[in-house]
C-alpha positions, 0 to 999 in steps of 0.5 A: 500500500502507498503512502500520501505525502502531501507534505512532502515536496520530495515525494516522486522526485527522483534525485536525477530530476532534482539535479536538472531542476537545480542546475537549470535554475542555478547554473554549475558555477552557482550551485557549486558556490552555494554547495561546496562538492567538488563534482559540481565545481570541477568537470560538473555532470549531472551522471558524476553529481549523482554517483557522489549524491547517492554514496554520500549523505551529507551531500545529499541532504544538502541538495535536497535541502537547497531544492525545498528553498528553491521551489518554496521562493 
């Protein structure tokens, strides 16, 4: 059984589409000063951003975090 989020502005995104979203909005050089990774500020892709995002937590929760303020503005 599905659960409704109807809270949760992260409910069906993937995080593929996020990264799309974000760097439509912000641009690599953008979102790699408000974010401090390494795959956003050198040689930037969406496929190495993401192989990073998934293995790493912190970073994660820091996109996700940024695409709530982003969409709440």
């Amino acid at each position: 059984m599905e659960q409704s989020q109807p809270n949760n502005p992260l409910h069906g995104k993937t995080l593929e589409a996020i990264m799309v979203y974000l760097v439509s909005y912000y641009g690599w050089d953008e979102l790699g000063n408000i974010i401090h990774i390494n795959s956003f500020t050198s040689n930037p892709s969406i496929k190495s951003s993401l192989k990073f995002l998934r293995r790493t937590p912190w970073a994660r929760e820091k996109v996700e975090k940024l695409y709530v303020d982003t969409i709440g503005k």
